[in-house]
C-alpha positions in Angstrom: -100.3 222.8 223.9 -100.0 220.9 226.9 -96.9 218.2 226.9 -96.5 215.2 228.9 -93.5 215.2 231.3 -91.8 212.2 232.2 -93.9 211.8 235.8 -97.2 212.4 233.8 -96.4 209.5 231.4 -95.3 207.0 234.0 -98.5 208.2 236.6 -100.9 207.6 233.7 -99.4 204.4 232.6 -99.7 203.3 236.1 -103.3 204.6 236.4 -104.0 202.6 233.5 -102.7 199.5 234.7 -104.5 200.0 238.2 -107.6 200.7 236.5 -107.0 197.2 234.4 -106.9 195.0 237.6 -110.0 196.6 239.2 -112.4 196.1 235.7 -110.5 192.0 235.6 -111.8 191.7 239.1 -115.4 194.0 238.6 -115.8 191.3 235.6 -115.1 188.6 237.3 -117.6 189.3 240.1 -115.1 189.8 242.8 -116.3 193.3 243.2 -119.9 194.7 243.2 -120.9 197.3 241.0 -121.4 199.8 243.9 -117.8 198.8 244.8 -116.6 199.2 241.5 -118.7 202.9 240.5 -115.8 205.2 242.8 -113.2 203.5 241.4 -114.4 203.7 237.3 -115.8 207.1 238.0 -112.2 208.2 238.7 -111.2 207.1 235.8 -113.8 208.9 233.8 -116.4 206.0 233.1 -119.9 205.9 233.7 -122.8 203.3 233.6 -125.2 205.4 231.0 -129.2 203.8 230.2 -127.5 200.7 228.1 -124.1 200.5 228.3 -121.0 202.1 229.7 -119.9 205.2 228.6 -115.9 207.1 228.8 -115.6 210.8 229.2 -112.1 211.7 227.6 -110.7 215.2 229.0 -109.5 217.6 226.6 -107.7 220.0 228.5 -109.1 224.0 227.3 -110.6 222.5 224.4 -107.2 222.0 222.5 -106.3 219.1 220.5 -103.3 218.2 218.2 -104.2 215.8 214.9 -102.4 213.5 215.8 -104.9 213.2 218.7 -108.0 213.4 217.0 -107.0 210.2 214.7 -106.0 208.3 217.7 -110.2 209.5 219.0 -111.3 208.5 215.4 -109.3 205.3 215.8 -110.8 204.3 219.3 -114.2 205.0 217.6 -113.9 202.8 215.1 -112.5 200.4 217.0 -114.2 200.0 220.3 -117.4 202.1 219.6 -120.2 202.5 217.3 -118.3 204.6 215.1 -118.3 207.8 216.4 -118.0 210.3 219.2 -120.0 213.0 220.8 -118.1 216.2 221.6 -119.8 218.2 225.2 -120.3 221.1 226.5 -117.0 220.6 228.7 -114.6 220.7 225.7 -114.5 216.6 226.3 -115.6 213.8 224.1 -117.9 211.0 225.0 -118.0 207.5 223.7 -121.2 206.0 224.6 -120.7 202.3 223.9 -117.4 200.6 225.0 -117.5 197.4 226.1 -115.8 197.5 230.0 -113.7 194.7 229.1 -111.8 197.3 226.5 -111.8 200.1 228.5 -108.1 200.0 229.9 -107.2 199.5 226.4 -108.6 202.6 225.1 -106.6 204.4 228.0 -103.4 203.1 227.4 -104.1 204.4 223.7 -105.0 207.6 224.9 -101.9 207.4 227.2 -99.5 206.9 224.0 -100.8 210.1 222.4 -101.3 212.2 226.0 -104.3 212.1 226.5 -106.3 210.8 229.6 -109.9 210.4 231.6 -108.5 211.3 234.8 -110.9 214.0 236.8 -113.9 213.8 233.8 -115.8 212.4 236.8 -116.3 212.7 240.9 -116.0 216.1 243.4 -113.0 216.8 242.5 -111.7 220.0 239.8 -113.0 219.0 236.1 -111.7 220.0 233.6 -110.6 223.6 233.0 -112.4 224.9 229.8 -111.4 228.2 227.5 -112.3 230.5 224.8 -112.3 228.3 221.8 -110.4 230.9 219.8 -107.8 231.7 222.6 -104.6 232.3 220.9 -106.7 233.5 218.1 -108.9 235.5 219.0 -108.3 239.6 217.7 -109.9 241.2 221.0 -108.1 239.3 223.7 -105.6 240.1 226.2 -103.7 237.8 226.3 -104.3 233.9 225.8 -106.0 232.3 228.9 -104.8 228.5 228.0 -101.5 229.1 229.6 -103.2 230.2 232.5 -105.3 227.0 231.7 -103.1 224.7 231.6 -101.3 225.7 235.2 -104.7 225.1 236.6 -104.7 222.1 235.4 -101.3 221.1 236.3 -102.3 222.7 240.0 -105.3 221.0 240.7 -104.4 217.3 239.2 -105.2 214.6 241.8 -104.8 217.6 244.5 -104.4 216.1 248.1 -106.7 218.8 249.5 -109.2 219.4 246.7 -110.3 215.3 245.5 -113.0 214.8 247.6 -114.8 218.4 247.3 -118.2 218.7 248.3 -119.6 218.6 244.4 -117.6 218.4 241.3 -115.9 222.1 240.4 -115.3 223.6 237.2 -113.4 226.6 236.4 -113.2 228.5 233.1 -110.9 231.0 231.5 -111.6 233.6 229.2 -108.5 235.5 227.5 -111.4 238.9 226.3 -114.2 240.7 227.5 -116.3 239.5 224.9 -117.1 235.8 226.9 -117.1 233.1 224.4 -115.8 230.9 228.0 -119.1 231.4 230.0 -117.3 231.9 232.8 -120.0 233.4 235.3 -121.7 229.9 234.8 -118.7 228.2 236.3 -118.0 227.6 240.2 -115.0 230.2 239.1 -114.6 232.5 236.6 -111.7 233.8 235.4 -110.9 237.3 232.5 -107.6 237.9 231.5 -107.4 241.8 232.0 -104.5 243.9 231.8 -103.9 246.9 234.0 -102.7 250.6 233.0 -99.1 249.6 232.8 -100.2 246.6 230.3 -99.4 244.1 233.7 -101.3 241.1 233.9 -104.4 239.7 236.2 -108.0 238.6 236.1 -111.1 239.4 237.1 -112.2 236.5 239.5 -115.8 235.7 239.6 -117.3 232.7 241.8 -120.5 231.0 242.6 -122.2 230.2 239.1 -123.4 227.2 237.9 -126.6 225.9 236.4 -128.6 222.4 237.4 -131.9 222.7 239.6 -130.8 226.2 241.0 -129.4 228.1 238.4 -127.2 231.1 239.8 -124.4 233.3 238.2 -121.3 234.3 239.6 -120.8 236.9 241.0 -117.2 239.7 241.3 -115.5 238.6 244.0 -112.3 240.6 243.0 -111.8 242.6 239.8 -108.3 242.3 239.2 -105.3 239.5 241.2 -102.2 239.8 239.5 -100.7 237.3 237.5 -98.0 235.9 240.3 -101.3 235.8 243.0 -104.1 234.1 240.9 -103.1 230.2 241.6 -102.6 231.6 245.5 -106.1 233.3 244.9 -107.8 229.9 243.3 -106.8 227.9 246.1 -107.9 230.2 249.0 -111.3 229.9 247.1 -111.2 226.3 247.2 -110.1 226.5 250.6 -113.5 228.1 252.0 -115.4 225.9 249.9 -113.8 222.7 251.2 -114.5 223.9 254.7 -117.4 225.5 254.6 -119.5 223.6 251.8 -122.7 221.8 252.5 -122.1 217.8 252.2 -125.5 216.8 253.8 -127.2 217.3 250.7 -125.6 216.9 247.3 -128.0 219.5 245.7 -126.9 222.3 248.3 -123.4 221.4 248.2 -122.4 223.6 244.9 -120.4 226.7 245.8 -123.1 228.7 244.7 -125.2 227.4 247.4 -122.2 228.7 249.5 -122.0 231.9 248.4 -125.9 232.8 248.1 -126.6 231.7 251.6 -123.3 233.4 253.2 -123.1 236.2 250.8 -120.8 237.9 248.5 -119.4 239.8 250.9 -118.7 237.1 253.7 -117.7 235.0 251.0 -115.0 238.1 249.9 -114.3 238.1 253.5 -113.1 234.7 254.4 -111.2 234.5 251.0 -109.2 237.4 251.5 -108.8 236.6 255.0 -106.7 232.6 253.9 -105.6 234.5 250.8 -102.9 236.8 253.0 -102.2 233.4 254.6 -100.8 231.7 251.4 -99.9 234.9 248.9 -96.5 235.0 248.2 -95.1 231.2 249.2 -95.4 228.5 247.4 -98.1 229.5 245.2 -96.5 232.5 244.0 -96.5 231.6 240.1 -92.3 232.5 239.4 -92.5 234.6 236.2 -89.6 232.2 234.4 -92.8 229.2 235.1 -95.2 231.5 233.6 -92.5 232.0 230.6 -91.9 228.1 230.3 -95.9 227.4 230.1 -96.5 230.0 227.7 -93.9 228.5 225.8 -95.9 225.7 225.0 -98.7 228.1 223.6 -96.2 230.1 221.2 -98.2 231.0 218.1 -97.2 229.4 214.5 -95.2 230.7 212.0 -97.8 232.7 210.4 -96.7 234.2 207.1 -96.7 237.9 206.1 -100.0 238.1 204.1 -102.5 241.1 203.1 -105.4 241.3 205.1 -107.9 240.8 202.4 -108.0 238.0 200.5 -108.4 238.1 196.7 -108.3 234.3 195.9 -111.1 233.6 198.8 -113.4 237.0 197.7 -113.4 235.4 193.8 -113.7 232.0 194.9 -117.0 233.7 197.0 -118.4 235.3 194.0 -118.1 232.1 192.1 -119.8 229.8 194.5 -122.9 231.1 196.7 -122.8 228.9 199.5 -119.0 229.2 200.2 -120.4 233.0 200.5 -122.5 231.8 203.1 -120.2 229.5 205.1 -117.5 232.6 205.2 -120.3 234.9 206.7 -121.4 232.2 209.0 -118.5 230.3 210.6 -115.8 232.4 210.2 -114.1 234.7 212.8 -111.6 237.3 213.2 -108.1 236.0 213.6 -105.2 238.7 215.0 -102.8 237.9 212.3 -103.4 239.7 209.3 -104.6 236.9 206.3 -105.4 234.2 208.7 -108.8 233.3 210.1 -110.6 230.8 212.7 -113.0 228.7 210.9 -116.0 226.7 213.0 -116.6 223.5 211.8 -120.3 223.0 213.0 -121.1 219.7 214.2 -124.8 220.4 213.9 -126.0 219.2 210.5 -129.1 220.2 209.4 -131.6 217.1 211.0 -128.6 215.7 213.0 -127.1 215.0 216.6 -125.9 217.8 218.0 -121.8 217.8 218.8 -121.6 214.0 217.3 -118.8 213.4 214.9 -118.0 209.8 212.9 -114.9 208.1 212.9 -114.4 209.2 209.3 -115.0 212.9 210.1 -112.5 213.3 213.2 -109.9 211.4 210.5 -110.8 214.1 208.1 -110.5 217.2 210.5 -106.8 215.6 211.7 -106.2 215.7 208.1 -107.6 219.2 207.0 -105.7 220.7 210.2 -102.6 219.0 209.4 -102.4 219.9 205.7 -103.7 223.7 206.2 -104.0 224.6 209.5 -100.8 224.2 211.9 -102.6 220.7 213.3 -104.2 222.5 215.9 -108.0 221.8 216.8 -110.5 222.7 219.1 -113.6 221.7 220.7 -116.0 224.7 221.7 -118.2 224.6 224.7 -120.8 225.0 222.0 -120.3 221.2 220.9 -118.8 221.7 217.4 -114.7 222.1 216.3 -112.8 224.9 215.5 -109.1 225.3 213.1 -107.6 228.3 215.4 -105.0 229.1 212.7 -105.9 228.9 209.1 -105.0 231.6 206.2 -107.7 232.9 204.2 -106.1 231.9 200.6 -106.8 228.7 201.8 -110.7 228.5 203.0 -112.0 227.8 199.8 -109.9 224.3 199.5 -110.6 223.8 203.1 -114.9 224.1 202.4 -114.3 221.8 199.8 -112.0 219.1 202.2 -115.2 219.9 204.4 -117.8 219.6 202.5 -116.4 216.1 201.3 -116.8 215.0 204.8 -119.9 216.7 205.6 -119.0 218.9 207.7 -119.5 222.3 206.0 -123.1 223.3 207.6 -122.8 227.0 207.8 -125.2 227.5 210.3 -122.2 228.6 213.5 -124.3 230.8 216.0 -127.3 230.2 213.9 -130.7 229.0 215.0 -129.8 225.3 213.9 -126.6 225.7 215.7 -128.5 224.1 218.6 -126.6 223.0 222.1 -128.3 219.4 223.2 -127.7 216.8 226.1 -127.5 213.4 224.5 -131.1 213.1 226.8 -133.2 210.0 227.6 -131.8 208.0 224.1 -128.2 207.8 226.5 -128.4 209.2 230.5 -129.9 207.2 232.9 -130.6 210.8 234.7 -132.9 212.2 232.2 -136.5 212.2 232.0 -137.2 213.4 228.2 -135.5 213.3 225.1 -133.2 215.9 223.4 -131.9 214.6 220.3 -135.2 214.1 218.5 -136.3 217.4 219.5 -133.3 219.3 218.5 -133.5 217.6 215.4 -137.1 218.5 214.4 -136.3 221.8 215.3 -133.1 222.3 213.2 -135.7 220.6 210.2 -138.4 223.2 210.9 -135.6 225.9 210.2 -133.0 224.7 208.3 -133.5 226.7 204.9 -130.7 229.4 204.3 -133.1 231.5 203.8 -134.8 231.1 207.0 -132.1 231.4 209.0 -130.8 234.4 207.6 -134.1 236.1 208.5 -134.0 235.3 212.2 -130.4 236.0 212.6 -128.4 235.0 215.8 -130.2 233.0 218.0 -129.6 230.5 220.3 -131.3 227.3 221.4 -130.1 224.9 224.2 -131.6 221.9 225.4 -131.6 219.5 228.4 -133.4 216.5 229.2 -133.6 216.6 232.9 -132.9 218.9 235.4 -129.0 218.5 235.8 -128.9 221.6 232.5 -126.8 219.5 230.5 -127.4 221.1 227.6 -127.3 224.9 228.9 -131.3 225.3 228.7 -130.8 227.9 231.3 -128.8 230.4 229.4 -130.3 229.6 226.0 -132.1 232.9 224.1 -134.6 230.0 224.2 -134.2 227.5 226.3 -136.1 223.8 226.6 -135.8 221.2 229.2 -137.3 218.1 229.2 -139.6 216.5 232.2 -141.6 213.8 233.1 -145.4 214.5 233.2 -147.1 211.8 234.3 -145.0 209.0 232.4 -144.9 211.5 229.0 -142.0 213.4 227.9 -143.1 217.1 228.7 -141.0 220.2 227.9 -140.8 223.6 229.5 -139.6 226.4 227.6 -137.5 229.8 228.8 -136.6 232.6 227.4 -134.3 235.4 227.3 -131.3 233.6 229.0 -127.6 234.1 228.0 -124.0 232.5 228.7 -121.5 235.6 227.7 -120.4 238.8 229.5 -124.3 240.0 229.7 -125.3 236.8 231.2 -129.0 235.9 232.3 -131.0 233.4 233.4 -133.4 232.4 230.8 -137.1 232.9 232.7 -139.7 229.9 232.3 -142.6 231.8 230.2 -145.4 229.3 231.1 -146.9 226.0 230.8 -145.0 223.6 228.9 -146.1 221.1 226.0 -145.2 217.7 225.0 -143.1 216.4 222.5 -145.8 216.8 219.5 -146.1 220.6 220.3 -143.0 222.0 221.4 -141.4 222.8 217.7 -144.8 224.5 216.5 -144.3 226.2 220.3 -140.4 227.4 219.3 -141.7 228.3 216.0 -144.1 230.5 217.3 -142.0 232.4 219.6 -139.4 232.8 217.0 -142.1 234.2 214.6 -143.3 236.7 216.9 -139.9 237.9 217.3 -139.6 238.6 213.5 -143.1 240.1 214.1 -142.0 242.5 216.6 -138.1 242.8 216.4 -137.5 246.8 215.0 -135.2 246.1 212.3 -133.7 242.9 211.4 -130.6 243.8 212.9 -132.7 243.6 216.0 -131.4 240.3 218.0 -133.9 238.1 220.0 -132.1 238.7 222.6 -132.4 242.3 222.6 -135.9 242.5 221.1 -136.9 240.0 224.4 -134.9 242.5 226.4 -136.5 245.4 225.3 -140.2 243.7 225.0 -140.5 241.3 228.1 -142.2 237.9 228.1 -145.9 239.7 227.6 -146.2 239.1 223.6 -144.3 236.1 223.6 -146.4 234.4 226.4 -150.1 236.1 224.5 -148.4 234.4 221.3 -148.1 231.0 222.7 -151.0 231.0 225.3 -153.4 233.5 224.5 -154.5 236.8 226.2 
């Protein structure tokens, strides 16, 4: 987990005091708000549609208890009570009062934590596979690999003023749970025939008006090459990017107009410029990092539990929650359990004060006090045996938080929309709820299956709509909140581009239109081990669009 040395603490602490004088003198009026905007943003505020709101970084998704009471705290404190985890592996508080804000940093400071690059052309925030570390089908764990990225790329001379904000994700397996051909660069952990390390490097993807994925650029840099490789990427990109037009100025822009293979060219061509100096990554750094990611302790325990499979027979909808939001752990007896933060009729990825106190508790008491936040809005306990899961539902399910509905139709991905951003032009809360109303029975969800529904209230694709198996995002027709729909898209190693299917409909139509899709999928589908995604795959938009619109 990543540890604060002695320059971090005193360059935050002096960040925060910076940051202090500026909002005195922004409150004061001896700056202007258009002044003031670069220098919040680089601290990771922004003005939202009625108040200010702080983006909190949580490097790879990875948080100690210890740090999700001191978020719980701030919360109470100098919010409404709660917190909204995002798509980045961040949290979001949507109403501090400005005046407070430098005191909720130096808070976050005490427990290392920070806001610093949540905002402005610059790298963001390097995300990873929630269950890195965890996970039985990885290579290796990517958060090492993470977390000398992040260390890298931290207030960067060369790389702070990029043309557009760049994200980068890591996944440790070839199953993508990182969506890493949606990121400006992708990076897989792969291993080659003599069990060395490197990564397949993929660049260009990204979603917003002109959704693109990325695309190979090199299928395996070894281990000591890859922060050598990064920044010879970053290096064309800087030089090369469009900055006449902030919505050309993505590196996917970049590499669809120059193509793949010029693209290849001119990074390969400052890469044997810069391999093997500075940026060589020195296998004893490699060894201290990964240090910090050392599993736990685990204990010596049989692989199948006999305490959890009575404690299943005995209660039905423990039953349920182990099918749903468990996942394989690589330590025999252990398990990672998704706590979904997608209640049946509630805000997607929102979590109260009282919740995050009672995660930092459950993870303390049974699960190593590790947590994480999953690009997919909800929490994770990485570590946890399986004697204990059936104490842990009940710890969960105290706090509300034991919705087994992980990678279920309900389990729906949602920008906080037109009720917060000052950039949207619909709504996505209200629809997202309806929708997780409309199918929230047990039952019903067990019939459809996996199935995935993202939405985004403007353009920007906060919410994924692109790569959603159904995807909505919300527009402005003529002053009314109108909503397209797409289907067929997909965020993991067979990664699409949901496809707009027709016209869209407004807000009192679009759950009866979900609804429809969704039961001419059941309709259709060959077996109900048949996904959507595959049925839409194998069957094309045709029946869905006859469904919807009529022959």
């Amino acid at each position: 987990m990543y540890r604060y040395d002695e320059f971090d603490a005193t360059f935050v602490q002096q960040r925060v005091a910076q940051f202090a004088d500026q909002v005195e003198r922004r409150l004061k009026g001896e700056i202007t708000e258009d002044e003031f905007k670069p220098l919040r943003l680089m601290n990771g505020v922004y003005l939202q549609l009625h108040a200010y709101m702080l983006r909190i970084a949580v490097p790879y998704g990875t948080l100690s208890s210890t740090q999700m009471r001191r978020l719980a705290h701030i919360a109470r404190v100098y919010d409404k009570g709660y917190g909204h985890f995002t798509t980045r592996q961040n949290i979001q508080f949507n109403w501090p009062a400005l005046k407070d804000v430098p005191a909720i940093l130096s808070e976050l400071a005490e427990v290392e934590m920070h806001a610093i690059q949540t905002s402005g052309n610059c790298i963001r925030n390097v995300t990873a596979d929630h269950f890195a570390g965890a996970a039985f089908d990885e290579a290796d764990d990517p958060r090492p690999y993470a977390e000398i990225l992040r260390q890298w790329s931290s207030l960067h001379p060369e790389f702070s003023f990029l043309p557009r904000k760049f994200k980068i994700a890591v996944t440790g397996a070839a199953h993508d749970r990182a969506a890493i051909r949606l990121h400006d660069i992708g990076l897989e952990v792969k291993r080659d025939e003599d069990g060395g390390i490197g990564f397949a490097v993929y660049v260009g993807g990204g979603q917003g008006r002109t959704p693109m994925l990325a695309r190979e650029i090199n299928p395996f840099v070894p281990e000591a090459d890859i922060l050598a490789y990064v920044d010879a990427i970053l290096r064309v990109y800087n030089l090369f990017g469009r900055r006449d037009n902030k919505f050309k100025a993505r590196i996917k822009i970049l590499v669809h107009e120059t193509g793949i293979d010029e693209i290849r060219r001119m990074v390969e061509e400052e890469f044997a410029e810069i391999r093997g100096g500075v940026l060589g990554l020195p296998a004893e750094e490699v060894a201290r990092i990964r240090a910090y990611f050392a599993p736990p302790a685990f204990e010596e325990r049989p692989a199948v539990s006999a305490k959890l499979d009575a404690a299943r027979a005995a209660n039905p909808a423990l039953d349920r929650f182990v099918r749903q939001n468990l996942h394989r752990h690589k330590a025999p007896g252990y398990t990672s359990l998704t706590i979904s933060l997608k209640p049946i009729g509630g805000i997607p990825g929102d979590a109260s004060a009282d919740q995050m106190d009672a995660v930092a508790d459950i993870a303390e008491k049974w699960a190593f006090s590790e947590i994480r936040v999953s690009h997919e809005q909800n929490l994770i306990l990485p570590h946890l045996a399986l004697d204990d899961v059936p104490e842990v539902y009940a710890a969960l399910a105290a706090a509300g938080l034991a919705t087994a509905n992980a990678g279920a139709i309900t389990d729906i991905i949602a920008c906080p929309g037109l009720d917060y951003c000052a950039l949207a032009n619909a709504r996505s809360i209200p629809i997202a709820s309806e929708l997780s109303e409309r199918f929230g029975a047990p039952e019903r969800q067990d019939e459809i299956g996996p199935l995935s529904i993202k939405i985004s209230g403007c353009i920007n694709a906060c919410g994924h709509h692109h790569v959603g198996h159904i995807g909505i995002l919300g527009v402005d027709r003529k002053g009314e909140e109108f909503y397209q729909i797409s289907l067929g898209g997909n965020p993991d190693e067979s990664a699409s581009i949901g496809e707009i299917i027709g016209p869209g409909f407004y807000a009192d139509g679009i759950v009866d239109a979900v609804e429809t899709i969704v039961d001419t999928y059941i309709k259709l589908r060959v077996a109900p081990e048949e996904t959507f995604l595959a049925a839409y795959r194998r069957l094309g938009e045709a029946p869905f669009k006859e469904a919807l619109y009529g022959a």
